[in-house]
C-alpha positions as a Markdown table, in Angstrom:
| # | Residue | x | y | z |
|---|---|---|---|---|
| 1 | Unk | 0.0 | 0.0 | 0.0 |
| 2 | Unk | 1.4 | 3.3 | -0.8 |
| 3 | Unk | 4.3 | 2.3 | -3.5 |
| 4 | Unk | 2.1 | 2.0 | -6.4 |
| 5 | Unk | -1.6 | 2.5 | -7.9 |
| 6 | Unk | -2.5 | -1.2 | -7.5 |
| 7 | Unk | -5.0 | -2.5 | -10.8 |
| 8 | Unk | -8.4 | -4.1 | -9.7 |
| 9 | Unk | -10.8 | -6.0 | -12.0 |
| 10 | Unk | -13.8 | -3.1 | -10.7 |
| 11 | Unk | -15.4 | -1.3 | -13.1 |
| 12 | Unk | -16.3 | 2.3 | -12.1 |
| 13 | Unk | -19.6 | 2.6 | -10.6 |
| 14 | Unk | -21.6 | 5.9 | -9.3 |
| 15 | Unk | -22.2 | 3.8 | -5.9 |
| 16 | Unk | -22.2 | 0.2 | -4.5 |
| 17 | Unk | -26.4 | -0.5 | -5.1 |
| 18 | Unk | -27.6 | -2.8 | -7.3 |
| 19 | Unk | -29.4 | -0.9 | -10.0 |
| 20 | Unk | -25.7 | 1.0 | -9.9 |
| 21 | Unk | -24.4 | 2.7 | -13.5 |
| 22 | Unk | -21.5 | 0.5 | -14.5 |
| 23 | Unk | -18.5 | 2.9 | -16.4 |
| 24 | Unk | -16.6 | 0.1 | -18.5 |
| 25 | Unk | -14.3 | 2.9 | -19.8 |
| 26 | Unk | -12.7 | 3.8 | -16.3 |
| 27 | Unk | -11.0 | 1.0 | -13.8 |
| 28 | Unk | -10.6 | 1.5 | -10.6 |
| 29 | Unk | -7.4 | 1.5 | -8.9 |
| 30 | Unk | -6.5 | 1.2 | -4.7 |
| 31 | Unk | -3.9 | 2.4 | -2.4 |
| 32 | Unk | -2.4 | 5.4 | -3.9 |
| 33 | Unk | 1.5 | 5.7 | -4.9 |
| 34 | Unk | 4.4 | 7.4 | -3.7 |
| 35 | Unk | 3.8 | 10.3 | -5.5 |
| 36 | Unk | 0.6 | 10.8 | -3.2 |
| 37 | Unk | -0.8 | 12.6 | -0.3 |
| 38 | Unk | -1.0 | 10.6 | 3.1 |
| 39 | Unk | -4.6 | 9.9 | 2.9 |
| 40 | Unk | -4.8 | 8.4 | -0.2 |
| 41 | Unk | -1.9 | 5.7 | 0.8 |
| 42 | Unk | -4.3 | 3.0 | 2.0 |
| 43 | Unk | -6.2 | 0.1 | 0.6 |
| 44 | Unk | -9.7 | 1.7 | 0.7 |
| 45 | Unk | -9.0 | 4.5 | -0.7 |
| 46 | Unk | -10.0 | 4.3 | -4.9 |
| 47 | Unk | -9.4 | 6.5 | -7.9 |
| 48 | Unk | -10.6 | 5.4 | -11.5 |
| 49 | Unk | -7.9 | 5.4 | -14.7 |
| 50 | Unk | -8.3 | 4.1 | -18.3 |
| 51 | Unk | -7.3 | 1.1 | -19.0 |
| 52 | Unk | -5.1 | 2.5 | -21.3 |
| 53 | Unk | -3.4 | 4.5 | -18.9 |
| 54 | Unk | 0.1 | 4.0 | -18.8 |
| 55 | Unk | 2.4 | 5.7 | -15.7 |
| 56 | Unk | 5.3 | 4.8 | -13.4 |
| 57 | Unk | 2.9 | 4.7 | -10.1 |
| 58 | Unk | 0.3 | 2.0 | -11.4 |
| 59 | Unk | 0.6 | -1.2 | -10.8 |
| 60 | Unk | -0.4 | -5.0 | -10.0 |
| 61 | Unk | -0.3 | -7.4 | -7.0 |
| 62 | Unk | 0.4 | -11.1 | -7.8 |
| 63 | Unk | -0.4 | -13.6 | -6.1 |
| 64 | Unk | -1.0 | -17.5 | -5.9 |
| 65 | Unk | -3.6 | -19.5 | -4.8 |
| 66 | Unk | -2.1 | -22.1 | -2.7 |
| 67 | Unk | -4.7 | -25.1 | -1.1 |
């Protein structure tokens, strides 16, 4: 949290109800980068790029699914 813009697979959405308008254009993004302000560096917070959008503070998490 707080080194890069971490990718999620969330579409934007104007709110969390059901009958919610779905923005395929935008993605949202978590945790802010090192280029941001303090309250933006944790996990809740969200902020919306292009897919398409190509910086030096976006990035991914990997991980592995281990039973």
């Amino acid at each position: 949290s707080g080194n890069v813009w971490e990718w999620t697979s969330s579409a934007r959405t104007d709110n969390y109800e059901a009958s919610a308008t779905t923005n395929t254009t935008y993605r949202a993004v978590r945790g802010g980068s090192y280029k941001s302000g303090a309250n933006s560096c944790r996990v809740a917070y969200r902020n919306f790029f292009q897919p398409s959008e190509r910086r030096n503070d976006l990035g991914l998490r990997l991980a592995e699914d281990v039973e």
